[in-house]
C-alpha positions as CSV (number, residue, x, y, z in Angstrom):
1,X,-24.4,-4.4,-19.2
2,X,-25.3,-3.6,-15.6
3,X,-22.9,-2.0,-13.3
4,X,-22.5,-4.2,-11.1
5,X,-21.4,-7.1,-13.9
6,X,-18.7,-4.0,-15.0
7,X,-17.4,-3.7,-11.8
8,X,-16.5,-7.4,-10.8
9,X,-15.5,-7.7,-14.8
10,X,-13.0,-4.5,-14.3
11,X,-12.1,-6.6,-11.1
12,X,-10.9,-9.2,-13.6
13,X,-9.6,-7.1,-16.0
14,X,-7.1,-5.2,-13.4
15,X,-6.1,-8.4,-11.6
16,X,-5.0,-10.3,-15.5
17,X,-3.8,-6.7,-16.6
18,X,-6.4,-6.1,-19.7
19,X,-8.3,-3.9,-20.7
20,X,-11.9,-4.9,-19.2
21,X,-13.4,-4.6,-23.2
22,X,-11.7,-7.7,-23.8
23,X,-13.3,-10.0,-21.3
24,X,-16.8,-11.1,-22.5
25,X,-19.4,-12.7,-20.1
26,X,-18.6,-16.2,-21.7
27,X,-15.3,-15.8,-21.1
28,X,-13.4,-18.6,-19.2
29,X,-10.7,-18.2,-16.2
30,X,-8.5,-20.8,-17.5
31,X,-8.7,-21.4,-21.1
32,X,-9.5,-18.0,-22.7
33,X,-7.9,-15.6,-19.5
34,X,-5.1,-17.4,-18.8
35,X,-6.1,-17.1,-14.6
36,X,-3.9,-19.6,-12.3
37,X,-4.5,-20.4,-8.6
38,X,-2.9,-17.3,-7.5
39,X,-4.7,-14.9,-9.5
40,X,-8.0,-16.5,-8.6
41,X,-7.4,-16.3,-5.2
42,X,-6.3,-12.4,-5.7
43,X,-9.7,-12.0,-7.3
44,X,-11.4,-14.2,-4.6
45,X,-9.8,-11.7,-2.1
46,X,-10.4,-8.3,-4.1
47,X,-14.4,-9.3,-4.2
48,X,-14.7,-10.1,-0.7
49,X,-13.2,-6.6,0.6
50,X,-15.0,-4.8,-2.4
51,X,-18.7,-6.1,-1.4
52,X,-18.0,-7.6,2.4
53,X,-18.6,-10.5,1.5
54,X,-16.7,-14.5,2.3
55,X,-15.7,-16.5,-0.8
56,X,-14.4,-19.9,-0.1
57,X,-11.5,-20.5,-2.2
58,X,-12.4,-23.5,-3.2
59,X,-15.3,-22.0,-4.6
60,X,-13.1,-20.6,-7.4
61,X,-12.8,-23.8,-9.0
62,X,-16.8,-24.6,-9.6
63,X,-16.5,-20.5,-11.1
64,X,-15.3,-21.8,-15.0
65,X,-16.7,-18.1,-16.6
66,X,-17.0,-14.8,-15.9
67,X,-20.8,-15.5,-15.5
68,X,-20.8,-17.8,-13.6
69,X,-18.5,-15.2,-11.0
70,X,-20.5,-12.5,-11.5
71,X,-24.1,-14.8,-10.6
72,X,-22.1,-16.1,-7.7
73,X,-20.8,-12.4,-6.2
74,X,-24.4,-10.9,-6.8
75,X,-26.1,-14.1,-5.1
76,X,-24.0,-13.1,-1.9
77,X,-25.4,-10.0,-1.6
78,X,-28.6,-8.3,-0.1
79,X,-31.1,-7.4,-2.8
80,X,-30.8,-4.1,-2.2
81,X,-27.0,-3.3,-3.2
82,X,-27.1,-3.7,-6.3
């Protein structure tokens, strides 16, 4: 696993308070992590200040895995970070 998925995964991981080898790629916010509006937007907000980066909230709710979080972060930011 790249870095850069383990880092917005241990994002995850701190925010739902588990350990990050229990979150798999597939996982989903909802149904499998048990992630409500409040936590999203606490992830939302802990990504943005991590990477500098914006993340409308609403963006959270077209986000349904951990995948599709981690595509979305990296697509944010320039090539060469990561």
């Amino acid at each position: 696993m790249k870095q850069f998925d383990e880092d917005v995964i241990g994002v995850v991981a701190d925010l739902i308070k588990i350990q990050p080898a229990k979150i798999q790629k597939t996982s989903r916010f909802v149904q499998d992590l048990g992630v409500d509006s409040i936590v999203a937007a606490e992830i939302l907000s802990t990504l943005e200040e991590k990477y500098n980066i914006e993340i409308p909230e609403e963006k959270m709710k077209e986000l349904f895995t951990v995948q599709d979080l981690i595509s979305y972060v990296h697509s944010l930011l320039p090539e060469d970070d990561y």
